[in-house]
C-alpha positions in Angstrom: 123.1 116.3 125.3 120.9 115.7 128.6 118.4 115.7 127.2 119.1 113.5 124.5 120.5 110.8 127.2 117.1 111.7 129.3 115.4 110.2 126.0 117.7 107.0 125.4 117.7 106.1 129.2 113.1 106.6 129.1 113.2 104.8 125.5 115.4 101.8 128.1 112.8 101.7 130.6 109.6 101.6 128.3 111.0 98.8 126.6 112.4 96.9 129.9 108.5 97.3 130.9 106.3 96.7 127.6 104.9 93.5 129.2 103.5 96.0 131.6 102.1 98.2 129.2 100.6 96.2 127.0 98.9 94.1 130.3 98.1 98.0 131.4 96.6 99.3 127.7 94.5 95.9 127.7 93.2 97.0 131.5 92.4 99.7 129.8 90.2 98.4 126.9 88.6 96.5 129.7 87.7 99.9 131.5 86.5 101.8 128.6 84.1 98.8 127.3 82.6 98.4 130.8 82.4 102.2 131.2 80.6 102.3 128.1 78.3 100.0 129.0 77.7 101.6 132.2 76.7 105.1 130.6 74.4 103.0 128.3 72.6 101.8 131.4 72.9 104.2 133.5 70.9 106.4 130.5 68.3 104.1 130.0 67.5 103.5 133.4 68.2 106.8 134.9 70.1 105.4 137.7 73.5 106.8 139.2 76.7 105.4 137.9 77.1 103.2 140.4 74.1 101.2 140.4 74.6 100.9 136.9 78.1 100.0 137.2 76.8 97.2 139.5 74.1 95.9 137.3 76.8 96.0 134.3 79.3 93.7 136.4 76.1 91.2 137.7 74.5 91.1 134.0 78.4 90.5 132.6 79.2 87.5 135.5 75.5 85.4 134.6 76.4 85.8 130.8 79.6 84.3 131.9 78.2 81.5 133.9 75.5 80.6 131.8 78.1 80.0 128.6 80.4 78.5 130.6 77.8 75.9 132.0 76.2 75.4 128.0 78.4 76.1 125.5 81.8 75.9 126.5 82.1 72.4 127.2 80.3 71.5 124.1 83.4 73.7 122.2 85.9 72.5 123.7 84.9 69.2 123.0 84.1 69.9 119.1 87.7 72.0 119.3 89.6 68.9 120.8 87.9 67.2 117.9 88.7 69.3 115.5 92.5 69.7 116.6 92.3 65.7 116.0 91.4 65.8 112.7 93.7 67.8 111.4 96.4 65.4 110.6 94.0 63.1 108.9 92.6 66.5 106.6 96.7 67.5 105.7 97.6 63.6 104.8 93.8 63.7 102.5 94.6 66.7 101.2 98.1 65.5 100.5 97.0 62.4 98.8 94.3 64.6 96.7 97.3 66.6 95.5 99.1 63.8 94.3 96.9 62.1 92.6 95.9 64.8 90.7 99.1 66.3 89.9 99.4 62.7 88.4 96.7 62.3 86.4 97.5 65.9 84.9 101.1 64.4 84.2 98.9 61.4 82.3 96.6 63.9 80.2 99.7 66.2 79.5 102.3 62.9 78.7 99.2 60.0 78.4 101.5 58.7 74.8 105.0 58.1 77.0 103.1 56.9 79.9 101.9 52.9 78.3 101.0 51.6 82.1 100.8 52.2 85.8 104.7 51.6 85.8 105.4 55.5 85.0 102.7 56.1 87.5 104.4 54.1 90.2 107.8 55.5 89.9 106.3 59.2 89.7 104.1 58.6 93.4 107.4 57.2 95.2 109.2 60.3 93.9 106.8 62.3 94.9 106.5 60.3 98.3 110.2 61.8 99.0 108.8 64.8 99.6 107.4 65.1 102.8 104.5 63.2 103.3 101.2 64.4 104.3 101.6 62.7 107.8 104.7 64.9 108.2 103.1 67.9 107.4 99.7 67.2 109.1 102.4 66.2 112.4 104.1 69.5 111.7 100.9 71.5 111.8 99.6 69.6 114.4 102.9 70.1 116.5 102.5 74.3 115.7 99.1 74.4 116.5 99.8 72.6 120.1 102.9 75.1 120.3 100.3 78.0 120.0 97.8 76.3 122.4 100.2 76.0 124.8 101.6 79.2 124.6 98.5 81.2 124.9 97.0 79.1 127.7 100.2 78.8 130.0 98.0 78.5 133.2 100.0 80.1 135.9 101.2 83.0 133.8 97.9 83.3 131.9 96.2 83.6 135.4 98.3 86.4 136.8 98.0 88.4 133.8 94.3 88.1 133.7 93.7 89.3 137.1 96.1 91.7 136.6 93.9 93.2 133.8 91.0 92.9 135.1 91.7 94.4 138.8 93.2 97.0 136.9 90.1 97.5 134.4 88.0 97.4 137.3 89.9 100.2 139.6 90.0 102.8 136.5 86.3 102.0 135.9 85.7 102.8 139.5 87.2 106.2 138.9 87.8 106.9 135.6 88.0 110.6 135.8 90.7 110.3 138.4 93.1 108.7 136.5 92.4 110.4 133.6 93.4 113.4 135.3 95.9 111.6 136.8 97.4 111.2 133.1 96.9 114.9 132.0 98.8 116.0 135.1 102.3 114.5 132.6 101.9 117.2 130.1 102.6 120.9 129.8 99.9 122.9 132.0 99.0 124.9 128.5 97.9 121.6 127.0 95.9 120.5 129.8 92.7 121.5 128.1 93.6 120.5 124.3 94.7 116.9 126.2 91.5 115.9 127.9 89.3 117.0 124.4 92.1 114.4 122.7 91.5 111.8 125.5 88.0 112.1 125.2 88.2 111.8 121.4 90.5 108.8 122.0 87.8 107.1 124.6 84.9 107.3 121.7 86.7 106.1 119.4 88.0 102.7 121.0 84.4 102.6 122.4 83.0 102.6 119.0 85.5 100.0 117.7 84.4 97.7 120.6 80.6 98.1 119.9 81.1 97.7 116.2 83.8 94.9 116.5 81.5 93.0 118.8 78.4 93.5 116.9 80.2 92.3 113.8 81.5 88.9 115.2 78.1 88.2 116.4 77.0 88.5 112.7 80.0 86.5 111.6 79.3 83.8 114.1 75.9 83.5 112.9 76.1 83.6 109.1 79.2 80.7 109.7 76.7 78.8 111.9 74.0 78.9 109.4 76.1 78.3 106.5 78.1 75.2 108.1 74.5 73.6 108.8 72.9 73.9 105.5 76.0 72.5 104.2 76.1 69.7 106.2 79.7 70.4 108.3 80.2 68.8 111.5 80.7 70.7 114.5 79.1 73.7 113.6 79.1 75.4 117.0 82.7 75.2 117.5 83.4 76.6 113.9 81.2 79.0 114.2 82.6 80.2 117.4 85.9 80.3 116.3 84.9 82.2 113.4 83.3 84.5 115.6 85.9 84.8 118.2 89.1 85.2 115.2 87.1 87.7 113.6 88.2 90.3 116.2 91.8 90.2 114.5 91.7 91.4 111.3 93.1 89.5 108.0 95.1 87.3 110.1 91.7 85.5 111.9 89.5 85.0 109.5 92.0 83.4 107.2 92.5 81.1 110.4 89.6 80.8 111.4 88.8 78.8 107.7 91.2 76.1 108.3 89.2 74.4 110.7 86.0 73.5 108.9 87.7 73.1 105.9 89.4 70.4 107.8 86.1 68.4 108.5 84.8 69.1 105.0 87.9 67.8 103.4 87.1 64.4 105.8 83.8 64.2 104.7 83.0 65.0 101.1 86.3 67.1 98.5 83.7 69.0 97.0 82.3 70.6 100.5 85.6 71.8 101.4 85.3 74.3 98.4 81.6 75.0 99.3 82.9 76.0 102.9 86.0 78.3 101.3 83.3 80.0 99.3 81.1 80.7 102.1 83.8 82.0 104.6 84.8 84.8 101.4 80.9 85.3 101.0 80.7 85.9 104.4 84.2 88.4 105.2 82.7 90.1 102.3 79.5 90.6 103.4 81.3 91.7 106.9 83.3 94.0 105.2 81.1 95.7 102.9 78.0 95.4 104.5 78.0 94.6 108.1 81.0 96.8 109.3 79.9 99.8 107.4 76.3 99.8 108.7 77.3 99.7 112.3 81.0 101.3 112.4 80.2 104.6 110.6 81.3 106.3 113.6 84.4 104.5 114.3 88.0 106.0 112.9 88.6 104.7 109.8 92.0 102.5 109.8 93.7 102.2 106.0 94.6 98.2 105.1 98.4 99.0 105.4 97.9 100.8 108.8 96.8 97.6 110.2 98.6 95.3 108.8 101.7 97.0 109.4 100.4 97.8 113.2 99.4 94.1 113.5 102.9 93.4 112.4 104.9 95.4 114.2 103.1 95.2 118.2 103.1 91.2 117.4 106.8 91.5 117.3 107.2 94.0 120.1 104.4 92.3 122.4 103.5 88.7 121.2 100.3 86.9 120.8 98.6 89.3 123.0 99.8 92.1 120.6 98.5 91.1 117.7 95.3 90.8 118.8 95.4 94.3 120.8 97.0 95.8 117.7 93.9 97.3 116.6 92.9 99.7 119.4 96.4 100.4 119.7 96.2 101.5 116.2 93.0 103.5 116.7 94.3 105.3 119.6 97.5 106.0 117.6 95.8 107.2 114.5 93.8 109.6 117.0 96.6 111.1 118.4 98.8 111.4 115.1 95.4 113.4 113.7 94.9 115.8 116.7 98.8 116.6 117.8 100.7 116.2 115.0 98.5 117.2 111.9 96.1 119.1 113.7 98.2 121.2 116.5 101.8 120.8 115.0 101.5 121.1 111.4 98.3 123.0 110.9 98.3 125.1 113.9 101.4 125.1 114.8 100.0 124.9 118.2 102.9 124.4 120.9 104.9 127.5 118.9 102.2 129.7 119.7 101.8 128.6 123.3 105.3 128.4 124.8 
């Protein structure tokens, strides 16, 4: 009975601080792609850690000021564009439906339709629906919603330099708090804890390499694709693309909406051309791209991570659907090694205790 109200009172106090532990697991990622980056330097150069743990941080801040100063103000002026074309794309699209919708009710009835009377009376029917202005305010409205949401500037801030002081302090030390975490379990399982850790560190490092290398790619191929067909603001849709591609099926599919938008402004038929080339292009990510440079990486089944995107997005919010991956990777690890591997295989802790 203790122990069972021990549980219920910890499962209380998790919950009460999952803001906490998700800003803490995201430090974390932060950590482990900077500390793998740091053993790639150090290796190469043949330097001690913490030289190479300085020229990782300087090489990271110029990248940062150098985007800042040349491409981010050019996005986020094509992005403001793009957000302001949106209604005009939905009430298009809108019309484009009705029309043909009607002239498929012509071809299918053209003998009871004499005149543009029938014609008439069918588009102010169909205009009680809710117009395409309504819907193009409604998406516009959701989009601003989201916007909002995810760049509250005083909250946002704090969280930030939450995670990255964090990141930074466990990068500083790394070993320390990792023994600083084994120090919670059982003394027996000390050993078998830091292999799983360990296991658990290559495997988010390889999803960050992989996941990083592959929105480069996607960036690209969106880039080059959007110029040859002729789409405006190609570096903001090709960021985008690159930048959603880190959330698996729920970015991409976002990510299309935006040049679709300007195609649909411009010419019908490009729209089409551009849905085709974002499929052409999440499958040559996924069968190609991915494959070649996440061999290593732990394998996550479709209705893992859709159900794990699912689930921390309602337990965490914006910032856990797109941390939902790692999370799953480390999950997956430790569901391999303890519970298959030590529990039901080896029926490790009966042996031990």
């Amino acid at each position: 009975m203790l122990s069972i109200t021990a549980l219920v009172f910890s499962v209380i106090i998790l919950w009460g601080l999952k803001e906490i532990i998700i800003l803490f697991f995201a430090a974390i990622i932060i950590a482990m792609a900077l500390c793998t980056i740091t053993g790639k330097v150090r290796d190469f150069l043949r330097i001690p850690r913490l030289a190479s743990l300085l020229i990782t941080i300087i090489s990271i801040l110029l990248i940062s000021i150098i985007s800042i100063v040349t491409i981010v103000p050019q996005f986020t002026s094509e992005f403001q564009e793009l957000i302001n074309q949106i209604p005009s794309a939905v009430s298009k699209l809108w019309e484009l439906s009705i029309n043909t919708f009607l002239n498929f009710v012509e071809i299918i009835y053209k003998d009871n339709i004499p005149d543009l009377a029938n014609r008439t009376i069918l588009t102010n029917k169909l205009n009680m629906i809710p117009d395409g202005s309504t819907l193009a305010n409604g998406v516009t409205d959701s989009i601003t919603s989201l916007i909002s949401l995810v760049s509250n500037v005083g909250i946002g801030i704090l969280q930030l330099f939450f995670i990255i002081s964090v990141g930074l302090m466990i990068t500083l030390q790394p070993n320390s708090y990792r023994e600083v975490a084994i120090l919670l379990v059982p003394s027996f399982y000390r050993r078998r804890a830091r292999t799983i850790l360990l296991r658990c560190g290559n495997a988010l490092s390889s999803w960050m390499a992989g996941v990083l290398l592959s929105s480069i790619f996607v960036a690209i191929l969106a880039a080059i694709g959007l110029y040859l067909l002729g789409i405006k603001l190609v570096i903001a849709n090709a960021l985008i693309a690159g930048i959603l591609n880190v959330i698996p099926n729920v970015g991409p599919t976002i990510s299309t909406i935006f040049p679709l938008s300007v195609a649909l402004l411009d010419t019908p038929w490009k729209s089409l051309a551009v849905l085709g080339l974002y499929i052409l292009i999440q499958n040559i990510e996924s069968y190609i791209i991915t494959p070649s440079i996440m061999h290593k990486q732990v394998k996550l089944l479709p209705g893992l991570t859709i159900t794990a995107q699912f689930i921390f997005t309602i337990l965490f919010g914006p910032l856990g659907l797109l941390l939902a991956i790692p999370m799953a990777v480390v999950i997956q690890v430790f569901v391999k090694e303890i519970i298959i591997h030590d529990v039901l295989e080896k029926n490790y802790f009966s042996t031990k205790m």
